[in-house]
MOPAC internal coordinates of N, CA, C and O (Angstrom, degrees):
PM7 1SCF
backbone

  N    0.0000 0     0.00 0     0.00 0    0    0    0
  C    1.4363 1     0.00 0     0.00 0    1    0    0
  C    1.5261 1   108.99 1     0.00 0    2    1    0
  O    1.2310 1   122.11 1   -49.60 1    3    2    1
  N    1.3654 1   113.57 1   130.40 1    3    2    1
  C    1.1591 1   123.68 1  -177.47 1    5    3    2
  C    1.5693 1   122.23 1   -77.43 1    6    5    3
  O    1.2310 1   108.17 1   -59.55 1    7    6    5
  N    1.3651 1   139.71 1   120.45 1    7    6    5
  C    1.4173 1   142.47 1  -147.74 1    9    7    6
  C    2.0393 1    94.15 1   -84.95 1   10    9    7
  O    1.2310 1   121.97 1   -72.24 1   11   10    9
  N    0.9737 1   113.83 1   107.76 1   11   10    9
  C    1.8529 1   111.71 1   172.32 1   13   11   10
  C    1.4937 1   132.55 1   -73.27 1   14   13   11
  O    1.2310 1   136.83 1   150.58 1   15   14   13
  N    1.3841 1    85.02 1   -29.42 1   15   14   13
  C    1.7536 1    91.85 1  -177.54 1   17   15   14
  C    1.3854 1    93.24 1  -107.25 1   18   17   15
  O    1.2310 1   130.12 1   -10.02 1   19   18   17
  N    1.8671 1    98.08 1   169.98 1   19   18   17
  C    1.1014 1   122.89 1  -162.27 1   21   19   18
  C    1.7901 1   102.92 1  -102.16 1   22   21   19
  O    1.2310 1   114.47 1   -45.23 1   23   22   21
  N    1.4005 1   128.08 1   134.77 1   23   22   21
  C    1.1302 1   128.36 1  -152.32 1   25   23   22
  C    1.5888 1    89.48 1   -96.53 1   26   25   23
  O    1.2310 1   113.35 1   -45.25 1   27   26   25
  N    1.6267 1   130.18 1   134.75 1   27   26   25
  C    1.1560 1   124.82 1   165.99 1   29   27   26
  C    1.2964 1   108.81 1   -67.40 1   30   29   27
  O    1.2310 1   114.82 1    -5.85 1   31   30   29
  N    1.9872 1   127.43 1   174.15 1   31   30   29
  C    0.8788 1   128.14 1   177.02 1   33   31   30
  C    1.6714 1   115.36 1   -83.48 1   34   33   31
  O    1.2310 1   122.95 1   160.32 1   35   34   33
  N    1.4853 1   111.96 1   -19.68 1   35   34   33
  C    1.6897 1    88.83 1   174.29 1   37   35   34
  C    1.7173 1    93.31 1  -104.63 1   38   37   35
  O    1.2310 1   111.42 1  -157.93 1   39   38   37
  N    1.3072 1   133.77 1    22.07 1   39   38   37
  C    1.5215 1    96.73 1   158.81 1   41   39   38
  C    1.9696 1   104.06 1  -100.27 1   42   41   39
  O    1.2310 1   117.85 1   169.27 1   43   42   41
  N    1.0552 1   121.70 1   -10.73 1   43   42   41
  C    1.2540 1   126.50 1   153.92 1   45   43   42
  C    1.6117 1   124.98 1   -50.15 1   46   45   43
  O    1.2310 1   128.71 1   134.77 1   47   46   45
  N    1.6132 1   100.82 1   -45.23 1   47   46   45
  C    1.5516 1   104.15 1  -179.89 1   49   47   46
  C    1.3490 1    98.53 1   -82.74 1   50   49   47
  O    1.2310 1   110.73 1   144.56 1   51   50   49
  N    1.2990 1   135.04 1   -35.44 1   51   50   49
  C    1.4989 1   125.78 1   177.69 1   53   51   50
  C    1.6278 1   104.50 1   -59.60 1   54   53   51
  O    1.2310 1   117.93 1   130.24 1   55   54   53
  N    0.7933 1   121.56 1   -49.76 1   55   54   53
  C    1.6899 1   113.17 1  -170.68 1   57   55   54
  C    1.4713 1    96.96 1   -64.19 1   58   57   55
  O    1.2310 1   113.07 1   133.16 1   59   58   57
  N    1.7191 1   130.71 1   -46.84 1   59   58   57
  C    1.5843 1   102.34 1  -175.30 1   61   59   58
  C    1.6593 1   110.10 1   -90.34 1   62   61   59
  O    1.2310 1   123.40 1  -151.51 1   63   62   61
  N    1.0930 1   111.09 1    28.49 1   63   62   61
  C    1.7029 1   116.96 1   169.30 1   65   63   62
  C    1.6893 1   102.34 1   -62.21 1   66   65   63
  O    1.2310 1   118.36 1   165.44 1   67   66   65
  N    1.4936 1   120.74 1   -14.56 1   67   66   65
  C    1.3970 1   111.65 1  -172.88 1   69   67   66
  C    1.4900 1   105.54 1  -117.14 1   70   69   67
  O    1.2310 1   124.87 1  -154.22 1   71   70   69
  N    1.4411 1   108.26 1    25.78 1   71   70   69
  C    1.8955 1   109.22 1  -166.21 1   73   71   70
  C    1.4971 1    99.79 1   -96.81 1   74   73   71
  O    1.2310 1   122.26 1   170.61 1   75   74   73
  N    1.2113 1   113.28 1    -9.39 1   75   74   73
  C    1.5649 1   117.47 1  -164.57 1   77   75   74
  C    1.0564 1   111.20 1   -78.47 1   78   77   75
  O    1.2310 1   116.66 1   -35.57 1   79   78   77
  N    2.0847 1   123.96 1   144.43 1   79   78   77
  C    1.3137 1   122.08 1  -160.65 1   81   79   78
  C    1.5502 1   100.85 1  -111.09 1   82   81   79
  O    1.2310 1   123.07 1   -19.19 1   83   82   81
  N    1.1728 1   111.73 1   160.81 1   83   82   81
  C    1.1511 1   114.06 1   177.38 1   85   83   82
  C    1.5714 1   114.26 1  -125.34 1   86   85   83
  O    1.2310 1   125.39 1   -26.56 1   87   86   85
  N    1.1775 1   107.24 1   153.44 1   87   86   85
  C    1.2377 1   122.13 1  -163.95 1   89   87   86
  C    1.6197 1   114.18 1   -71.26 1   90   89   87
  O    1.2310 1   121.97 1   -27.91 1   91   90   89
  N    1.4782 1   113.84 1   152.09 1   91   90   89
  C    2.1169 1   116.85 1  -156.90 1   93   91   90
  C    1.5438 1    74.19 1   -72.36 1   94   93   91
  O    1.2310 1   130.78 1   -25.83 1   95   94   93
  N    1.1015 1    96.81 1   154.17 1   95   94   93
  C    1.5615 1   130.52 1   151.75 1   97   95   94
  C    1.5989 1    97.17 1   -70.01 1   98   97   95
  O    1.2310 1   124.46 1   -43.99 1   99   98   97
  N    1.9852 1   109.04 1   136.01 1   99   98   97
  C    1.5706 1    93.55 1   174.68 1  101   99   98
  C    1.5078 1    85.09 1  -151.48 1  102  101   99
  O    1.2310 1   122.10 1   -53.12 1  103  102  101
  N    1.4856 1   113.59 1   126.88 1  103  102  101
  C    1.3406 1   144.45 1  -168.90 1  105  103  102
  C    1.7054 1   117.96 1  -111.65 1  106  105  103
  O    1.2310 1   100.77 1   -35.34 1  107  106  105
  N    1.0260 1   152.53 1   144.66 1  107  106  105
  C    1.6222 1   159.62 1   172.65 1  109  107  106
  C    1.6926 1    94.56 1   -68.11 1  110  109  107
  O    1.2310 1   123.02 1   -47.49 1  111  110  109
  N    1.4631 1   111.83 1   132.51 1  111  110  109
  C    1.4093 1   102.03 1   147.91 1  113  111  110
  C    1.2065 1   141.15 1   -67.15 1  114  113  111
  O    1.2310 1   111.11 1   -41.76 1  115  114  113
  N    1.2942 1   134.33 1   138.24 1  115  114  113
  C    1.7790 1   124.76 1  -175.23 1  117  115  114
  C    1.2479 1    97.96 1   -62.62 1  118  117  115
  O    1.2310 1    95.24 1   168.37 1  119  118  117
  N    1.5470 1   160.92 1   -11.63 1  119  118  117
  C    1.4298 1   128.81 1  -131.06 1  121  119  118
  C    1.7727 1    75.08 1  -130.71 1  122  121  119
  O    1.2310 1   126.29 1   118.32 1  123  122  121
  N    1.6475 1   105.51 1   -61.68 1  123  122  121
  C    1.6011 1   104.86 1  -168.09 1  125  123  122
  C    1.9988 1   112.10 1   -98.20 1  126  125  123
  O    1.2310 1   112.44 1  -167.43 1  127  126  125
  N    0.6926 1   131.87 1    12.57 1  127  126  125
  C    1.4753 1   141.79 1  -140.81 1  129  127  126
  C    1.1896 1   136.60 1     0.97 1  130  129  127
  O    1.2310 1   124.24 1  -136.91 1  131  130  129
  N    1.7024 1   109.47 1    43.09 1  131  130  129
  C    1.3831 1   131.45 1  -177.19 1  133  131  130
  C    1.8212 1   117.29 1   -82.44 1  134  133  131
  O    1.2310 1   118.44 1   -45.62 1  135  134  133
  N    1.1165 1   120.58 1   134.38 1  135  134  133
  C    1.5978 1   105.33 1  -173.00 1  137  135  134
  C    1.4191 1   115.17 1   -73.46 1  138  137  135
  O    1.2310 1   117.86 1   -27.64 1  139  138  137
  N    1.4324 1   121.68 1   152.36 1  139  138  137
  C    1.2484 1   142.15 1  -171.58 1  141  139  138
  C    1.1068 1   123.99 1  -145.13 1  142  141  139
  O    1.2310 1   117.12 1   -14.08 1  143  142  141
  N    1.3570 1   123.08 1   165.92 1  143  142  141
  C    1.6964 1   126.26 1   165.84 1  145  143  142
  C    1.1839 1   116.48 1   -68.76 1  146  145  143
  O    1.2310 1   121.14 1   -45.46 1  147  146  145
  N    1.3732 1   115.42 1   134.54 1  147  146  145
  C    1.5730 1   113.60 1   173.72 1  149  147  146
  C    1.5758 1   116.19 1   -53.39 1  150  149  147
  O    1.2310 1   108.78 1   -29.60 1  151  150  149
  N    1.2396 1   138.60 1   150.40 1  151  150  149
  C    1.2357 1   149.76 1   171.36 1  153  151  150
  C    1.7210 1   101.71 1    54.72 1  154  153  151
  O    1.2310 1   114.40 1  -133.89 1  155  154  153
  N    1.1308 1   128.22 1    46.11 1  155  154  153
  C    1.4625 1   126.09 1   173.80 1  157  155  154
  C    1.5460 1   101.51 1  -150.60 1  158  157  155
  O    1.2310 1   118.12 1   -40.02 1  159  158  157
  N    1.6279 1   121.18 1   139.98 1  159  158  157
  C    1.1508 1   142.88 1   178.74 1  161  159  158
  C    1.8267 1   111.43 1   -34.72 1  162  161  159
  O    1.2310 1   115.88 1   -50.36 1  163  162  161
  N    1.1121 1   125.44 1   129.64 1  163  162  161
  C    1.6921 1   133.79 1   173.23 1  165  163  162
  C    1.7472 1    99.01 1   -56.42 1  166  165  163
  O    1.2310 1   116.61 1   -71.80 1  167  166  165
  N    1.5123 1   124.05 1   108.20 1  167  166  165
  C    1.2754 1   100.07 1  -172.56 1  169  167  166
  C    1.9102 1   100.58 1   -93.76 1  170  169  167
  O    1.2310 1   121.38 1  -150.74 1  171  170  169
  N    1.5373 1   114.96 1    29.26 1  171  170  169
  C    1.4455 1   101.69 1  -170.87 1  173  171  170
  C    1.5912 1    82.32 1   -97.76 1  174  173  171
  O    1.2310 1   121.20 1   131.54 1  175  174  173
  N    1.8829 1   115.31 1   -48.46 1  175  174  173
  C    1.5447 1   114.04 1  -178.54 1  177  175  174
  C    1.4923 1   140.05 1   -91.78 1  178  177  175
  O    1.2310 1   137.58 1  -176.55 1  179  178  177
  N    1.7194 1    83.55 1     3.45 1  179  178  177
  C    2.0185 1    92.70 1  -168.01 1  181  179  178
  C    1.7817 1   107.48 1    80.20 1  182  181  179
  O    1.2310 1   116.90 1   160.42 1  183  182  181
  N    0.7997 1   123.50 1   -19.58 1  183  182  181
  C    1.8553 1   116.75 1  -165.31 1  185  183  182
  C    1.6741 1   111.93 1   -99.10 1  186  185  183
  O    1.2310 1   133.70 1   -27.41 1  187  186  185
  N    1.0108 1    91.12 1   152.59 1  187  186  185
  C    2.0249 1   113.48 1  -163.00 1  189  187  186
  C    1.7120 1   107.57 1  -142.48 1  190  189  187
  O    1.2310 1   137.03 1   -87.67 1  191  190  189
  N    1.3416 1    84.62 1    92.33 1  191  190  189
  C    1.7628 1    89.09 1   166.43 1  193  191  190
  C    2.0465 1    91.56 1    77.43 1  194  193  191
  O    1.2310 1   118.77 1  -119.61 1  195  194  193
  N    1.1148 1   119.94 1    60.39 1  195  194  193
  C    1.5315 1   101.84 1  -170.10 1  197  195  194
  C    1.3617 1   153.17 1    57.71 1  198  197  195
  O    1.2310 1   132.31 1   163.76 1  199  198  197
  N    2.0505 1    93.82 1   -16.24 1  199  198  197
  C    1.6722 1    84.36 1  -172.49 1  201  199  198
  C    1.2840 1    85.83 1  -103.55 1  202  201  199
  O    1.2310 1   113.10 1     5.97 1  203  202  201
  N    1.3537 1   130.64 1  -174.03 1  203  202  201
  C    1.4875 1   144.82 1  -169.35 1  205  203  202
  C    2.0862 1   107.83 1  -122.19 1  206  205  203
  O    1.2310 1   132.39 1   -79.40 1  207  206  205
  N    1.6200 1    93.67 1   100.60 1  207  206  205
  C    1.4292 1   114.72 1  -170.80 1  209  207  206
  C    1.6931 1   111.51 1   -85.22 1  210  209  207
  O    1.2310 1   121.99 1   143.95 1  211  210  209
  N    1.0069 1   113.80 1   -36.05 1  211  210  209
  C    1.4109 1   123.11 1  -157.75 1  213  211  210
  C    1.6989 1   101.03 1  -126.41 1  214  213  211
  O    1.2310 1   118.06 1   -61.07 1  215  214  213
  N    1.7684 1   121.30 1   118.93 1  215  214  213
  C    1.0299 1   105.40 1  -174.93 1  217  215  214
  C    1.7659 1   110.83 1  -108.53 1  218  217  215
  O    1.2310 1   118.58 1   -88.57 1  219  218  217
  N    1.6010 1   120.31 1    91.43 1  219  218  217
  C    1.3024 1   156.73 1  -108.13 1  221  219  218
  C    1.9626 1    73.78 1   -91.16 1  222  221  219
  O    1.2310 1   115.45 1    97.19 1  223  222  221
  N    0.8931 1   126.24 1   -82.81 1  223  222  221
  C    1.5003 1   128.49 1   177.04 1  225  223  222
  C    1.6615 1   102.45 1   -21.66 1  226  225  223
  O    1.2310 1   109.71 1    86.61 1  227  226  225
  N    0.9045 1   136.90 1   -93.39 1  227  226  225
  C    1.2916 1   124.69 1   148.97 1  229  227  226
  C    1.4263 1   104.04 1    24.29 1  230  229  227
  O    1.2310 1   134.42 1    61.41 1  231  230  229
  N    1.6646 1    89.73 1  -118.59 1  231  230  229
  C    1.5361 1   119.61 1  -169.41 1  233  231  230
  C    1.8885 1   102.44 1   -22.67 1  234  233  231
  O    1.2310 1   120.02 1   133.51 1  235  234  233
  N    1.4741 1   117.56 1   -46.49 1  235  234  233
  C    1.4324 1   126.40 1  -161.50 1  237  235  234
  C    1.6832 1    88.46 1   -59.11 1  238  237  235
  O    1.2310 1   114.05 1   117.13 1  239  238  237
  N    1.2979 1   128.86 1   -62.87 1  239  238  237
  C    1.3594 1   140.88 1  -145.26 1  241  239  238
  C    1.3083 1    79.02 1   -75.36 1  242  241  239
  O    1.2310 1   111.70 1    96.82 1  243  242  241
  N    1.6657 1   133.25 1   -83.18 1  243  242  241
  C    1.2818 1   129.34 1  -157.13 1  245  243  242
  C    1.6621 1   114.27 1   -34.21 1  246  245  243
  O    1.2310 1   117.18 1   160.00 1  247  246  245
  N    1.6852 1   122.98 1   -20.00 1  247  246  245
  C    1.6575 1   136.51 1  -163.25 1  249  247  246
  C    1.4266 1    91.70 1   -94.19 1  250  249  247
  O    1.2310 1   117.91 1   142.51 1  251  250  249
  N    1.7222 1   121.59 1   -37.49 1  251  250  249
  C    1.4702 1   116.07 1  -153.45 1  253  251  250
  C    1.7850 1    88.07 1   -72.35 1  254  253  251
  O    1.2310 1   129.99 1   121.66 1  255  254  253
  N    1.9409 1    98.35 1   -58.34 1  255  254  253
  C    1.1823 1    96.76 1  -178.20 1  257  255  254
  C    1.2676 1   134.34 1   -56.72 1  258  257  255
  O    1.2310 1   105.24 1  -162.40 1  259  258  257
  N    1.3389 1   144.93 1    17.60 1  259  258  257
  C    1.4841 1   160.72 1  -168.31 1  261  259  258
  C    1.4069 1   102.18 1  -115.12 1  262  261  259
  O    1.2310 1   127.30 1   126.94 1  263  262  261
  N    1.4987 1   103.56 1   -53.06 1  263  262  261
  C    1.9320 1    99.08 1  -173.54 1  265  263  262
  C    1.4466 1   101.00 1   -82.55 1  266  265  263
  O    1.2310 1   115.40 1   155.93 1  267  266  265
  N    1.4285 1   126.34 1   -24.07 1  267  266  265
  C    1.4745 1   109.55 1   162.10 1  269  267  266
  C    1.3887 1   133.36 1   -31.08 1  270  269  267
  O    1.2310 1   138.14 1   111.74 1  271  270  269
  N    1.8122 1    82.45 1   -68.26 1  271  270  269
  C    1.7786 1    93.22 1   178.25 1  273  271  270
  C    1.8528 1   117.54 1   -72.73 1  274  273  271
  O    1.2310 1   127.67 1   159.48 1  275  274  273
  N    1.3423 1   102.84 1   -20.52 1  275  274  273
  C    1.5076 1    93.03 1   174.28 1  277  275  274
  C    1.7506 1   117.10 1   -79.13 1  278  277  275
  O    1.2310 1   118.78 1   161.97 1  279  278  277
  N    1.6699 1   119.93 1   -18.03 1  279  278  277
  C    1.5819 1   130.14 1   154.35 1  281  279  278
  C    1.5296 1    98.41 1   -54.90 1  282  281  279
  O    1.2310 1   123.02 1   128.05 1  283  282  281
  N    1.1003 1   111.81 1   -51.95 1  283  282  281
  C    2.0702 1    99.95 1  -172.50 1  285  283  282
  C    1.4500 1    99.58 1   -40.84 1  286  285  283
  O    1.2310 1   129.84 1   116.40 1  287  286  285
  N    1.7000 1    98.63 1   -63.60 1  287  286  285
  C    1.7312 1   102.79 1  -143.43 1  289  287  286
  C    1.7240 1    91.96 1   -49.39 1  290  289  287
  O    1.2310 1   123.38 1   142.49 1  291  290  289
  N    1.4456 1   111.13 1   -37.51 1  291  290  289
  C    1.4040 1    91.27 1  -157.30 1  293  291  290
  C    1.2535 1   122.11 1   -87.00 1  294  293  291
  O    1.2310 1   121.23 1   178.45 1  295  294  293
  N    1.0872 1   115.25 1    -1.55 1  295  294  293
  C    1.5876 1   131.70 1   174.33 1  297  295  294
  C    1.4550 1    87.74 1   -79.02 1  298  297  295
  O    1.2310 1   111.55 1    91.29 1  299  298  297
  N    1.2655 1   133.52 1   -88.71 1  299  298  297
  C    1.5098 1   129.28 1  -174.62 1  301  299  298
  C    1.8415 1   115.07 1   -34.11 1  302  301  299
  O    1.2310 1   118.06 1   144.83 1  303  302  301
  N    1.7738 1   121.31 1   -35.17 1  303  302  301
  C    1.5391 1   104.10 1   160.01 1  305  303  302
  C    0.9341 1   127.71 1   -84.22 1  306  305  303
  O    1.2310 1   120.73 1   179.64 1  307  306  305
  N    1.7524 1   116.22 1    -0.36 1  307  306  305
  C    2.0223 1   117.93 1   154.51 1  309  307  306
  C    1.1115 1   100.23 1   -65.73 1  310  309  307
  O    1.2310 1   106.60 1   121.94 1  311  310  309
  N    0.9314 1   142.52 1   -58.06 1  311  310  309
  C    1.6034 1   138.99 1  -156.00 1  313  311  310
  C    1.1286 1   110.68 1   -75.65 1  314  313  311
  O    1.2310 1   114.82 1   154.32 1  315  314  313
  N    1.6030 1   127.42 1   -25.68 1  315  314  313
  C    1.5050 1   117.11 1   166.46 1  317  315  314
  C    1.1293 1   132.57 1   -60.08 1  318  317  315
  O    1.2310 1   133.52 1   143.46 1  319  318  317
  N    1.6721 1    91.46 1   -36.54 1  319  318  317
  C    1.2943 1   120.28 1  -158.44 1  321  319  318
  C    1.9619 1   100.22 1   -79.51 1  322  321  319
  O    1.2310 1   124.66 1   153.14 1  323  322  321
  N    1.5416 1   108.67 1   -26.86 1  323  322  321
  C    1.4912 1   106.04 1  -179.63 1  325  323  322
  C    1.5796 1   118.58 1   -88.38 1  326  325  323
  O    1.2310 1   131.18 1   174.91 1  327  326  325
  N    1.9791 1    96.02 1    -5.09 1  327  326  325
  C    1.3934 1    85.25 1  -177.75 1  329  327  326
  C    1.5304 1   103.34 1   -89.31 1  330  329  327
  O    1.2310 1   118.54 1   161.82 1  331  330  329
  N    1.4664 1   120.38 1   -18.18 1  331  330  329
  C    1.5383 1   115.00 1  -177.23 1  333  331  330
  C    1.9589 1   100.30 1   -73.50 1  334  333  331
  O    1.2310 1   122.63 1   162.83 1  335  334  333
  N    1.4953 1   112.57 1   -17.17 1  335  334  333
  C    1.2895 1    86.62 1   178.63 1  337  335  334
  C    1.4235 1   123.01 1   -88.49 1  338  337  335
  O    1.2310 1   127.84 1   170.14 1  339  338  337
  N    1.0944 1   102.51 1    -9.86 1  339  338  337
  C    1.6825 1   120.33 1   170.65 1  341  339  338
  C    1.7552 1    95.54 1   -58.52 1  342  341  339
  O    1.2310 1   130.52 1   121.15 1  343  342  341
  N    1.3969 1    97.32 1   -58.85 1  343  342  341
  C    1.9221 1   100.10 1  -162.48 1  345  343  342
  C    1.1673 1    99.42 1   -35.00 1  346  345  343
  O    1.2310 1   124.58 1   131.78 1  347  346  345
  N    1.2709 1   108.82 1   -48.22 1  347  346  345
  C    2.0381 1   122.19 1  -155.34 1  349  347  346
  C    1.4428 1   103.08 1   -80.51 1  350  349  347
  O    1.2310 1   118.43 1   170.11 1  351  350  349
  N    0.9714 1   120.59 1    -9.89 1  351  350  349
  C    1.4618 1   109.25 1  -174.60 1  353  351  350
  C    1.6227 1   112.42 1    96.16 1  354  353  351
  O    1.2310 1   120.77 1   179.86 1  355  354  353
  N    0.7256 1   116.14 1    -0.14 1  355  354  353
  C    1.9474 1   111.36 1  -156.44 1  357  355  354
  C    2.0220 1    95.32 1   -82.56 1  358  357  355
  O    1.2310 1   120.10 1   180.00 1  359  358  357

């Protein structure tokens, strides 16, 4: 349905009087006492509410090992990339 009338400017500003955001709640963790978002995992210790969610050693190794292999690839597409410039002459 198509709107006909023309909306004044304060009943427009009254309706987005409620659009406004408000700022995260940000709390210390109990385990490490680093600040965080309310109701979301400690990402320095993994833990939520005391118990231990995220096993952070892990996660660390699984990140080291990722940028490892993504340093290979790209060391191996420099080197492709220098042997085609060799081919060409450049």
């Amino acid at each position: 349905m198509v709107i006909r009338m023309r909306h004044t400017r304060s009943h427009t500003r009254n309706r987005r009087s409620h659009h406004a955001l408000s700022e995260p709640s940000i709390t210390t963790c109990q385990n490490c006492k680093k600040p965080v978002v309310r109701h979301t995992v400690c990402l320095n210790c993994g833990q939520y509410r005391g118990r231990k969610v995220i096993d952070m050693e892990a996660a660390i190794a699984k990140k080291e090992k990722k940028l490892k292999k993504a340093g290979k690839k790209e060391e191996a597409h420099k080197d492709h990339k220098d042997h085609k410039d060799h081919k060409e002459g450049k």
